[in-house]
N, C-alpha and C positions, 0 to 999 in steps of 0.2 A: 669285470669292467675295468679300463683301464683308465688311470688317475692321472688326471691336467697334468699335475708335477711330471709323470714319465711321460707324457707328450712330448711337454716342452725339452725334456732331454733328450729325445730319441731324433725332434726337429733337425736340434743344431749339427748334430750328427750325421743327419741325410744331409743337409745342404755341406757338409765336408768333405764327405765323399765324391759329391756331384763339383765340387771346386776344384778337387783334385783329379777328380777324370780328366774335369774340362783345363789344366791349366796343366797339368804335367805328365797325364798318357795321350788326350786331342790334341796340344800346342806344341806337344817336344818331342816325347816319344814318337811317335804315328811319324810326324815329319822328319824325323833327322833316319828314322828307319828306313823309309821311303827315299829321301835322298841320297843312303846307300847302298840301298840293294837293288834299283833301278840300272845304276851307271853301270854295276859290276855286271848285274843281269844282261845289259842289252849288248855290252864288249865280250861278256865271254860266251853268250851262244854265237855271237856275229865271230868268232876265234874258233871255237869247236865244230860249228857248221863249214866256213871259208877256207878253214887254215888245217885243223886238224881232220874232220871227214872222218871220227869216229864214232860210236855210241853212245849218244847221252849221260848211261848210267856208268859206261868206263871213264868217262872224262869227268863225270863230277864226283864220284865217290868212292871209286879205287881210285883216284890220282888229282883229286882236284887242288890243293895247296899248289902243285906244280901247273894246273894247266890255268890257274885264275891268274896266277904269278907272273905267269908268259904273255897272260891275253893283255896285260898291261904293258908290260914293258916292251916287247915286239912290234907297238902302234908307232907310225912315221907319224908326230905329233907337226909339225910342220912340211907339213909337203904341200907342194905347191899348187898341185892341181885341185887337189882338196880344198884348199881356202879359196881358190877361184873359181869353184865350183860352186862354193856356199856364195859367194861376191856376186856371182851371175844369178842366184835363184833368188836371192832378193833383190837385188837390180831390177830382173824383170817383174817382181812380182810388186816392186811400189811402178814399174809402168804402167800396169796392168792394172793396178787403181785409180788410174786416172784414164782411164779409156772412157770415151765418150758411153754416158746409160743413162736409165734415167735411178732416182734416187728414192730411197722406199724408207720406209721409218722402224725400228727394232721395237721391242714390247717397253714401255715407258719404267721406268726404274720408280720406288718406294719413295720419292724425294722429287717426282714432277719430270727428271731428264727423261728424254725422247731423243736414243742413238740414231744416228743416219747414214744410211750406207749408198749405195751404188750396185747395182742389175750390173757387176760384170765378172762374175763368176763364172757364168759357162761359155761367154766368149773368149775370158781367159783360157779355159780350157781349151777350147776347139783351137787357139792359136797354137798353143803350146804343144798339141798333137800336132798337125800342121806341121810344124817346124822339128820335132822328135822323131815321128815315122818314118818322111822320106831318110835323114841322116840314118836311122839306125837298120836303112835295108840298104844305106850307100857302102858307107864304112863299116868296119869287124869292131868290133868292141870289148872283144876277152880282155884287153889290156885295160879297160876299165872296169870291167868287174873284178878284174883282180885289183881293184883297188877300193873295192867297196867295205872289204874291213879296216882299211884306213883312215877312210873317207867315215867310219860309223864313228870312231874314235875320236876323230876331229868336230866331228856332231857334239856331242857329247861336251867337251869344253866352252866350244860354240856359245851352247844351251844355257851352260852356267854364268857365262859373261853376257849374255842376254838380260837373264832372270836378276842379275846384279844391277844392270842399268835401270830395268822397270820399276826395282825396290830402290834405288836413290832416286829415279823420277815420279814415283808415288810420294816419298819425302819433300820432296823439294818443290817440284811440281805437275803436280796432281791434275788429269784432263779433268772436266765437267761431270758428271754424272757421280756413283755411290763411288768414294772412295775413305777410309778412313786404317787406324793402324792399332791392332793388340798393344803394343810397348814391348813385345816378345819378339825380337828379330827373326827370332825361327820360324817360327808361324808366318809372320810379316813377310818373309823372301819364298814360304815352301808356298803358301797360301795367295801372295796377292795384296798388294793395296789399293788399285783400283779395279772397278769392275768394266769400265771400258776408256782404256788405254790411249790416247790419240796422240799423235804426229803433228800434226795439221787437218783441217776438215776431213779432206778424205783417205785419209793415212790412215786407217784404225789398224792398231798392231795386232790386233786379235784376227782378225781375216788377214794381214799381211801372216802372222806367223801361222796356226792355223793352217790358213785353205793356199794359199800362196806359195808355202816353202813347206810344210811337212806335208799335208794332203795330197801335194801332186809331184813333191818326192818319194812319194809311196807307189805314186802311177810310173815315176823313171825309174824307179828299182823294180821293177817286174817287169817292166819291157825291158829293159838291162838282162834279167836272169835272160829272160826267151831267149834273146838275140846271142847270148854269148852261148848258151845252152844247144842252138839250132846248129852255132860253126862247130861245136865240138862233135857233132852226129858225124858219125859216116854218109856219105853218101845211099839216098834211099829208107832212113832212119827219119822216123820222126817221132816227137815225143809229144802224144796226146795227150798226158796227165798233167803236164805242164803247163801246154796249150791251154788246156780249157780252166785251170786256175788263172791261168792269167787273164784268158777273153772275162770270166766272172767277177774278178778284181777291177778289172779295166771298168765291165757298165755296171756296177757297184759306183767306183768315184766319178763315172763320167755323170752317172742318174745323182749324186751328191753335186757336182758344181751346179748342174741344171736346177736342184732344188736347194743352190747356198741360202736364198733368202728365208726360206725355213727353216732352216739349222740355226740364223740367226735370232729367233726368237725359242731357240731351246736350252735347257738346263745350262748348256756348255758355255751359253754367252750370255744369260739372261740374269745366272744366278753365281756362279763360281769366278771370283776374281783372278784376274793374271797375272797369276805367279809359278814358281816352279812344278806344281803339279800339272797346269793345262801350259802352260810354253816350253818348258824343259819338256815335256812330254813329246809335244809337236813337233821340237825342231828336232830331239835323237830318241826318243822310246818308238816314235812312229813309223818314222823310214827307219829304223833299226829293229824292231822287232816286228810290225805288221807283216811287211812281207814274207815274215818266217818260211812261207809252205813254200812260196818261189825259190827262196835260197836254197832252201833243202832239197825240192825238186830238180832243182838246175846240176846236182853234181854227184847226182844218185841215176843207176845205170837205169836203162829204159825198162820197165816196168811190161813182163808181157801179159800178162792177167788184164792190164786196163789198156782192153782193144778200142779199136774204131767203136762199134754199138755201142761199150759203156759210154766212150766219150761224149757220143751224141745225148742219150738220155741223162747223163750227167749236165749237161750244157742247158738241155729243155729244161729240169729240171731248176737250176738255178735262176736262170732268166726269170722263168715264171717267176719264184720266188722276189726275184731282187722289184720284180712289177709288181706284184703285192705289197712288198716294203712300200716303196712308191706311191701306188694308190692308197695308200692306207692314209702314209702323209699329207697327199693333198686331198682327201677328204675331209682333212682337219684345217687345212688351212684355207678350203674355199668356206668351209663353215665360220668358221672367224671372220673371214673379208664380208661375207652376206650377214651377217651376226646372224647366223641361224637359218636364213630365209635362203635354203637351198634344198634341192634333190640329193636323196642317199637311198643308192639301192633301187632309183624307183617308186621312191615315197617321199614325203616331207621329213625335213631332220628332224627326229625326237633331241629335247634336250631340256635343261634344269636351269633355270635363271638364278642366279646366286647374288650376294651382295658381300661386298666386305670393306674393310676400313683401311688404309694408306697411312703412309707414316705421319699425316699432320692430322688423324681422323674424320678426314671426309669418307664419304659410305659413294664408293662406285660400285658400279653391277659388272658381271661378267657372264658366260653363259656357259655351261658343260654339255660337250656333245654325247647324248646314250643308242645311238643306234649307227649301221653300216659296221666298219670294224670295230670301231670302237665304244660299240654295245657288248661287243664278245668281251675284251677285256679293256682295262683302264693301259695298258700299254703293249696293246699290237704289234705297234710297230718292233717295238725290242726283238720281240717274238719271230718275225720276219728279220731280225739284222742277225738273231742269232743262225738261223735255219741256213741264210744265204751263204753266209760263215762256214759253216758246218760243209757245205756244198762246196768251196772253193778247197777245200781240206782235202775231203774224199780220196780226190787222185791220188792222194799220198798213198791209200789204202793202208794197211794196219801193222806196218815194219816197224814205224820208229813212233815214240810219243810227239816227237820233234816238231810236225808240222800243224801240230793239234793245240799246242801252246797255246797261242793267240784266241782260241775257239774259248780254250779255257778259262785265258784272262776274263776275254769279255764276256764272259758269264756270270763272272761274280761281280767285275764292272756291273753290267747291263742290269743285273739284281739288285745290287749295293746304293744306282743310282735310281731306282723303279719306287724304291722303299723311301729315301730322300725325299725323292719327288712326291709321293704322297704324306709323307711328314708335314711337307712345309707347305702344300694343299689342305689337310688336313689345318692345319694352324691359320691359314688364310681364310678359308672359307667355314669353318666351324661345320653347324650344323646339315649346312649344303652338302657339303664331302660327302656327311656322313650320308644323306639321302641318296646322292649319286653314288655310293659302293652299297647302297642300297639294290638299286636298277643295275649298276655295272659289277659285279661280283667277284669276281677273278684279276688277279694283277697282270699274269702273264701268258697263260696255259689255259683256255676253258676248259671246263669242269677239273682241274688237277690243280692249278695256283693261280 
């Protein structure tokens, strides 16, 4: 039997250890790591992919001191066309929040706010194709992918003098909703001070940086690779592996602006403050490393192993997939708008009424959905972003690690935030959770996780 007296020393002990995780490996460590192996990450593959066009494993480990060295100093840090290119993608993207829509409300925050956005997410989009297609079958455009390592470089800075004005405007003045600060500047600028950002009413910086300037800089750097990749063919050459990551990219973000309003009530905007992880992220981790398999694809010789037929079955394939991801989501969110009183599958929604307490202790209810997909597991949809991922990859087929990156990141993302998400589920709802992982089993995988 063990004696009160070595309790109470073994206590103060645990709460020491848990002081110091949380105050100097979660607040310093973790963040000042992350804010520099990100920057160096996203300039030197955007360098060894654009610039050098050698092998991965030659450039980072037989000669990497030299080629990290170069990927910095080689960057036109002021060129011109670059900062007026990042000028115009915001430009257009606070016009585009003010386009006539109508106005829908975010998931209410722990302290009574209720975010309010604007329905004009996928008309943004359809504009902004609209106006990108015709130009980029008018004009040639090699001269501007060859400045997309420039242009990643200039992100990159961009980013950091962003993420500096949101942590003096969390200081000084703070929008409505949760906003508060460590006393740790580190944490305070890597992490966030508020959790929803504003301008003015419809100015949210979180959908302006986000879906406005990184999101569908990711859709102009893959119609970029195509178009510059298409003039460099010969005559009679065409390059399907290309094509068809790009057509799966394209209705990947084009099926994201169509469902912005749902994105808006997930982890990324509901629960994680804006600061250098989710806006530094957006404006140069995004368009600088998402389109990894594009860039790679675009200057890698035509590939004869992936014919017309795979193309095709490749392309079914994804599609299907990316409509799954899709249906999966709004399965979820007509259950919420009907609070339950809808059709899934063909039947009534099964689901778990739950209760829990708010930050001033009142007892709200909410409702967990257990059948359609998200009877298989408590996060499908992941399941489906990873799959579609995976698919848009493929064409690379299995020469280099290069275009598989991205696949990879988001995997330990897509896990790292699955496990999160049911932490702080778990902590909200107590013993409901546990009844709902009761009936819903598996996190990400039926019968495997």
């Amino acid at each position: 039997m063990v004696s009160n007296s070595k309790f109470r020393q073994q206590k103060p002990a645990k709460n020491v250890w848990k002081l110091l995780y949380n105050k100097l490996f979660r607040e310093i460590l973790v963040p000042l790591f992350l804010m520099i192996t990100t920057p160096n990450l996203t300039i030197l593959l955007s360098y060894i992919i654009l610039k050098q066009n050698k092998p991965l494993t030659e450039a980072l480990i037989y000669d990497f001191p030299t080629t990290i060295q170069n990927a910095w100093l080689t960057v036109h840090w002021f060129d011109l066309q670059c900062w007026t290119a990042i000028g115009l993608l915001l430009g257009w993207g606070l016009i585009s929040l003010h386009l006539p829509a109508k106005p829908y409300n975010g998931p209410i925050t722990s302290n009574g706010f209720t975010p309010k956005y604007w329905h004009t997410g996928f008309r943004f989009y359809l504009i902004s194709m609209a106006i990108t297609v015709p130009l980029l079958y008018i004009y040639r455009v090699s001269h501007l992918f060859d400045k997309l390592y420039d242009f990643t470089g200039n992100l990159i800075v961009f980013g950091f003098i962003v993420c500096l004005f949101l942590y003096i405007k969390g200081l000084l003045w703070p929008s409505k909703g949760l906003h508060n600060r460590t006393g740790n500047p580190i944490f305070d600028y890597y992490w966030g001070i508020e959790l929803y950002p504003h301008l003015s009413a419809r100015i949210s910086l979180k959908i302006l940086i986000i879906c406005r300037f990184g999101l569908i800089l990711w859709q102009y750097i893959v119609l970029l690779c195509w178009k510059s990749n298409y003039e460099s063919l010969a005559n009679g050459q065409f390059n399907y592996a290309l094509t068809a990551s790009t057509i799966l990219q394209s209705i990947y973000l084009a099926k994201f602006f169509y469902w912005e309003d749902g994105y808006m009530n997930t982890i990324d905007t509901s629960v994680d403050r804006f600061g250098y992880m989710v806006c530094w992220g957006c404006i140069a981790y995004v368009p600088g490393f998402y389109p990894i398999t594009s860039l790679y694809l675009s200057v890698q010789p035509l590939n004869p192993n992936y014919t017309f037929q795979v193309f095709l079955l490749n392309l079914l394939c994804g599609i299907a997939v990316i409509g799954l991801n899709y249906w999966s989501d709004q399965q979820k969110l007509v259950f919420r708008a009907t609070n339950g009183k809808c059709i899934i599958w063909g039947k009534p929604a099964k689901l778990i009424r739950a209760e829990y307490e708010d930050d001033f202790g009142k007892v709200r209810k909410s409702i967990l959905l257990t059948s359609g997909f998200w009877g298989l597991t408590r996060h499908i949809n992941y399941t489906f972003e990873l799959m579609s991922t995976f698919l848009w990859c493929i064409p690379s087929l299995f020469n280099s690690p290069v275009p598989y990156l991205y696949l990879l990141f988001l995997t330990v993302l897509l896990i790292h935030r699955s496990v999160r998400d049911d932490n702080k589920c778990a902590k909200k709802y107590g013993k409901y959770w546990q009844q709902y992982k009761g009936v819903v089993k598996y996190q990400m995988i039926p019968y495997v996780y």
